[in-house]
Legacy VTK file of the C-alpha trace (Angstrom):
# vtk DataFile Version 3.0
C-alpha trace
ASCII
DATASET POLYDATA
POINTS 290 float
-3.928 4.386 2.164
-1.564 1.874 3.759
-0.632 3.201 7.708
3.403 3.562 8.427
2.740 0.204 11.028
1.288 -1.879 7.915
4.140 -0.755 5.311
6.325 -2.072 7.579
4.265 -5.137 8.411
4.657 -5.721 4.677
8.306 -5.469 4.653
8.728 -7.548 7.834
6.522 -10.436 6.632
6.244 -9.967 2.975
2.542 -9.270 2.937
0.041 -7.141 4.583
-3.888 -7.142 4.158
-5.880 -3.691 4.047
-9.315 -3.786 5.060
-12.373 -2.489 3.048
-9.735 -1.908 0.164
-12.192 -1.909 -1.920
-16.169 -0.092 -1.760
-19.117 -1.780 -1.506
-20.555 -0.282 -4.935
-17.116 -1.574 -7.202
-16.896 -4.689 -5.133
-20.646 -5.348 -6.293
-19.250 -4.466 -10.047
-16.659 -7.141 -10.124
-18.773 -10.002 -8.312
-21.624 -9.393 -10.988
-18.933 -9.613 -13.941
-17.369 -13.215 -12.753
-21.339 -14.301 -11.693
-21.830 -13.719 -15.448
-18.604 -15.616 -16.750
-19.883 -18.487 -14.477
-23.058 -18.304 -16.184
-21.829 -17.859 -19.515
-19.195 -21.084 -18.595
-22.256 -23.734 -18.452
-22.541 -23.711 -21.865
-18.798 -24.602 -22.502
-16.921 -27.964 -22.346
-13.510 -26.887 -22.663
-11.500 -23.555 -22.081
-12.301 -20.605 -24.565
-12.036 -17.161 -25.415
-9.110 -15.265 -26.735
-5.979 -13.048 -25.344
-3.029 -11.792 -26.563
-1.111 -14.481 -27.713
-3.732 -16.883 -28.679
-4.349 -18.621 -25.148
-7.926 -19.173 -23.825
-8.884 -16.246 -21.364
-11.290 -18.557 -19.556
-10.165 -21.957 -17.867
-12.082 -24.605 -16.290
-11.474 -27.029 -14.115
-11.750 -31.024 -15.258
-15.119 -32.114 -14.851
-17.006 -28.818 -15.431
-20.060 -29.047 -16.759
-23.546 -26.918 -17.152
-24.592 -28.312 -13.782
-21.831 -27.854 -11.255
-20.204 -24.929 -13.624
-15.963 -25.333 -12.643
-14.583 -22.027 -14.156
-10.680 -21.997 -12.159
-9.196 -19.004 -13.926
-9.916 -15.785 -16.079
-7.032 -14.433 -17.989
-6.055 -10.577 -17.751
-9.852 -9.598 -16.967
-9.121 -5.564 -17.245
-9.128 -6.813 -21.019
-12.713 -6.879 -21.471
-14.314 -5.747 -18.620
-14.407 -2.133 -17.353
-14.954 -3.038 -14.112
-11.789 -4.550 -13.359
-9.972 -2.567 -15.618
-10.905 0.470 -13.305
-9.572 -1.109 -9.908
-6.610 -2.444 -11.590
-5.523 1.155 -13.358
-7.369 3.866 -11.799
-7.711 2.494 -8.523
-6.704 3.037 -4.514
-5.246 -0.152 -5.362
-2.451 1.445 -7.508
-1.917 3.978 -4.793
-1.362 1.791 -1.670
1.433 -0.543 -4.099
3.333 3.087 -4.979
3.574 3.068 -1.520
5.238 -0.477 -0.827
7.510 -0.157 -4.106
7.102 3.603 -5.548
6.817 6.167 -6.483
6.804 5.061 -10.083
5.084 1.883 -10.344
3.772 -0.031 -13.795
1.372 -2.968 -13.935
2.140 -6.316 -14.767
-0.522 -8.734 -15.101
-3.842 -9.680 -13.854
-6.010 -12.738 -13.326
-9.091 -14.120 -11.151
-8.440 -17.508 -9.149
-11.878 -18.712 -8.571
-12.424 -21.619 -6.434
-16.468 -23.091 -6.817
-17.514 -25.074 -4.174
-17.320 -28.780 -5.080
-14.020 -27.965 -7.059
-10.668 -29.584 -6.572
-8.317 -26.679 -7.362
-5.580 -26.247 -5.431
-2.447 -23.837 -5.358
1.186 -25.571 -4.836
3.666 -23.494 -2.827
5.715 -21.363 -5.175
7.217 -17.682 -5.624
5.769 -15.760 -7.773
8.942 -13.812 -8.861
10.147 -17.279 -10.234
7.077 -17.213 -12.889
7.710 -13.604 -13.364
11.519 -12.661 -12.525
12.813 -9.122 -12.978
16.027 -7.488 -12.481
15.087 -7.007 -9.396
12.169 -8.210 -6.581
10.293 -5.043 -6.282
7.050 -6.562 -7.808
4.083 -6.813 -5.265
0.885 -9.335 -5.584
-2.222 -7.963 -4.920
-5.073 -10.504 -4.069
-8.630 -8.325 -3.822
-11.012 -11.151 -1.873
-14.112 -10.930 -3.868
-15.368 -13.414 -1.616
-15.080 -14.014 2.548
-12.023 -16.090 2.533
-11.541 -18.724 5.480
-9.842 -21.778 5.801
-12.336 -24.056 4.921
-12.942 -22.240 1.567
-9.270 -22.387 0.735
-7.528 -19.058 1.533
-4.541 -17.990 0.910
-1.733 -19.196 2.905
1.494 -17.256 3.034
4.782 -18.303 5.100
6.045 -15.115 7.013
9.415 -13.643 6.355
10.060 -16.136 3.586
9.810 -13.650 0.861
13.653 -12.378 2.752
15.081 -16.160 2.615
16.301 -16.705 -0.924
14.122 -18.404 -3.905
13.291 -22.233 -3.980
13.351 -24.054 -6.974
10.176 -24.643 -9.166
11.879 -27.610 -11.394
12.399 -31.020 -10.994
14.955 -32.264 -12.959
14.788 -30.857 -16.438
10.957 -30.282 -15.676
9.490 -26.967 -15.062
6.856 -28.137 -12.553
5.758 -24.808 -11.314
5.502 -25.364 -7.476
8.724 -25.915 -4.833
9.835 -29.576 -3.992
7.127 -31.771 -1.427
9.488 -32.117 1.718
9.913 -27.999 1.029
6.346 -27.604 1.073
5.399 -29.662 4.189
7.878 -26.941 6.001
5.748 -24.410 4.076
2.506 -26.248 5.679
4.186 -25.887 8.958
5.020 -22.489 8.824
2.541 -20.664 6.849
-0.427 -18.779 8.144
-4.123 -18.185 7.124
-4.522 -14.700 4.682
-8.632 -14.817 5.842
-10.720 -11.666 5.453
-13.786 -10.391 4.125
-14.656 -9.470 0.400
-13.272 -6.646 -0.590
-10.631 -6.718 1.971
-7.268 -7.003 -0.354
-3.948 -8.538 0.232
-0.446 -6.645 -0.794
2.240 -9.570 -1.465
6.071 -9.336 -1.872
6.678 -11.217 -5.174
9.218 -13.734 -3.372
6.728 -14.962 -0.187
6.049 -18.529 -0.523
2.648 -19.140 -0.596
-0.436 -21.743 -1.801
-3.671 -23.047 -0.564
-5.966 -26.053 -0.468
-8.916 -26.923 -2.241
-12.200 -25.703 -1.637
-13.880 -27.776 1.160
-17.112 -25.503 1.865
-20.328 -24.687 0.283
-19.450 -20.752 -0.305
-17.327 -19.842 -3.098
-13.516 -18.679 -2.788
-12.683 -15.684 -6.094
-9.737 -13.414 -5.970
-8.424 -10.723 -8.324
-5.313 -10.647 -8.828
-3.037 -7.969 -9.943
0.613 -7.897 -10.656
2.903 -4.312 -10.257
6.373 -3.665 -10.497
8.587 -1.121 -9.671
9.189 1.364 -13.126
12.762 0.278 -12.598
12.189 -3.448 -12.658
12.547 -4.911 -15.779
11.708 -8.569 -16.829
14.047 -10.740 -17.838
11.685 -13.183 -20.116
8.033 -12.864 -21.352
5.027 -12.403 -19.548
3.798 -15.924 -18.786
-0.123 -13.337 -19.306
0.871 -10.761 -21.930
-1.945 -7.944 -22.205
-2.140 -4.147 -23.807
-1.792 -3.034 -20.257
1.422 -4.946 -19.297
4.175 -1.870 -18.742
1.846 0.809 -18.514
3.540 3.288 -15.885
0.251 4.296 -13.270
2.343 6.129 -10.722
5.185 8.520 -11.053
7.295 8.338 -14.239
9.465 5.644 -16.320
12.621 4.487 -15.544
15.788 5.714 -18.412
17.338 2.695 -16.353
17.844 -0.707 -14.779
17.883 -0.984 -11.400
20.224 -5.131 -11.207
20.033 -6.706 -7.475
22.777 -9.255 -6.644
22.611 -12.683 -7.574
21.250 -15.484 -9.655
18.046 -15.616 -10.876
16.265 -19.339 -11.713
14.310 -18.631 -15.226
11.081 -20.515 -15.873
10.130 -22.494 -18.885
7.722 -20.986 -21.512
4.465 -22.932 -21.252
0.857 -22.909 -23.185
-1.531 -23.781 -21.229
-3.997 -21.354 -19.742
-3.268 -20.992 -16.706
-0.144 -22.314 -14.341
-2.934 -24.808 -12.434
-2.234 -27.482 -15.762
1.941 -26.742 -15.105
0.871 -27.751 -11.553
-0.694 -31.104 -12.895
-3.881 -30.027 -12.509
-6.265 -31.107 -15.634
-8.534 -28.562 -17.625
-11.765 -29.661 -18.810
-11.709 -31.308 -22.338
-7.805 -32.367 -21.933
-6.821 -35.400 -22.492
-5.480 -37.780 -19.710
LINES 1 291
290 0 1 2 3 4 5 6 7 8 9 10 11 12 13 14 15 16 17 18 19 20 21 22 23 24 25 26 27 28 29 30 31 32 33 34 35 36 37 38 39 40 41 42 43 44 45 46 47 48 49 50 51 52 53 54 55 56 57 58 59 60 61 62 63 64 65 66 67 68 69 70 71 72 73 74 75 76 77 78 79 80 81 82 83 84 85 86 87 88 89 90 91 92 93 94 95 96 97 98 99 100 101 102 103 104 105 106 107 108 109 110 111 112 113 114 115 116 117 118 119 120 121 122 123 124 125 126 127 128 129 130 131 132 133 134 135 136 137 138 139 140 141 142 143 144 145 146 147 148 149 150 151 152 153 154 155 156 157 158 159 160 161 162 163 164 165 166 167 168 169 170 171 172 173 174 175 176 177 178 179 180 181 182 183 184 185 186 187 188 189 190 191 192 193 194 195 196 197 198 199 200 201 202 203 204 205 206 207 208 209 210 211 212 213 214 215 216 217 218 219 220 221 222 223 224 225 226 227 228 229 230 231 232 233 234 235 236 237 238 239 240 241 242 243 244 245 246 247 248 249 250 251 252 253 254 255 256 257 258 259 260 261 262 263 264 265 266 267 268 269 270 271 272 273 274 275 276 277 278 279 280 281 282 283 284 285 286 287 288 289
């Protein structure tokens, strides 16, 4: 369980990272399953498998191939494997968010970020909330490092406090580009500091911290799991941009009869198809055209 100094570390800062989140013998579960999806993505050329509403569960990376395999992104894992269903449901994981944003807390959404060495996936500086806005921000990101992450290997990077200085736009125009302004995100460069730890070491996110990373520079692979909760009384105001049977599903304490509306506007995203945000971002999947 989280310690009274980190709960209030995550407040302060808008993140926290617990160490040895997760045991050696599930941590060993979950790096088997995505070894196996990387395997089993060789003998693809373009994204595939199914979810909810008809979007490929796996996505790779342009220039994949069977030799230097690029899978980026697996959709809402808990779906099919029981592995990652049981850390994202039954889980201390579940436990340590109820105490950030409980008691009653309900799951969101999940994917895996997976950064192969030799790939060029990268992650703009955004806000989550902004992809997934509620009525209000108690939502909390939780990134499970199923590999060492460093800098070279393209950690996390998260800007402190930020999460407590009002959302920044992620369109351009009339275009939903998914990622805040340039000249925002060189103050975001500036500011931001490394989330590095050691797999199964997980970090707890406020939904509004700005945050991104580079592309993987190393030899040693960069995965994360990543799992969405919100507070029972938090309710969304448009679709899941990764609808799944779990999405609502109350794991702590009870449902909310009710509401709970914070102050303000809230900026709504556009509805988008492609299988993962990386392609909203710019960034090609294999088999897409130019």
């Amino acid at each position: 369980m989280l310690s009274e100094r980190e709960i209030a570390k995550f407040h302060a800062d808008g993140f926290v990272v617990a160490r040895n989140a997760i045991d050696e013998a599930t941590l060993a579960a979950l790096k088997k399953t995505l070894a196996d999806w990387v395997e089993e993505s060789r003998a693809r050329t373009e994204n595939y498998g199914d979810t909810q509403d008809g979007r490929p569960r796996f996505d790779l990376e342009a220039g994949h191939s069977a030799e230097a395999p690029r899978l980026r992104r697996v959709n809402n894992p808990a779906e099919v494997s029981n592995a990652y269903r049981a850390v994202t449901l039954d889980g201390p994981v579940a436990d340590m968010v109820a105490q950030l944003i409980g008691p009653d807390v309900k799951f969101h959404h999940g994917k895996i970020n997976l950064k192969l060495p030799g790939t060029e996936t990268r992650v703009g500086y955004h806000q989550d909330f902004l992809y997934t806005p509620h009525t209000n921000d108690d939502l909390v990101t939780v990134l499970v490092m199923l590999d060492d992450a460093t800098r070279e290997n393209g950690c996390l990077m998260i800007v402190p406090g930020s999460h407590r200085e009002g959302p920044v736009s992620l369109w351009r125009g009339d275009t939903f580009v998914g990622e805040i302004p340039p000249e925002v995100s060189a103050e975001c460069e500036a500011r931001a500091v490394p989330i590095t730890g050691r797999a199964g070491d997980a970090c707890f996110m406020h939904t509004s911290a700005l945050h991104g990373s580079a592309s993987n520079g190393s030899d040693r692979p960069r995965g994360i799991y990543i799992a969405v909760y919100a507070a029972a009384d938090a309710i969304a105001l448009c679709p899941s941009p990764l609808p799944n049977r779990f999405e609502g599903r109350v794991l702590r304490g009870k449902p909310s009869r009710v509401a709970r509306l914070a102050p303000g506007r809230v900026e709504l995203p556009a509805s988008y198809d492609n299988a993962s945000f990386f392609e909203v971002q710019g960034q090609r999947s294999a088999g897409a055209e130019r």
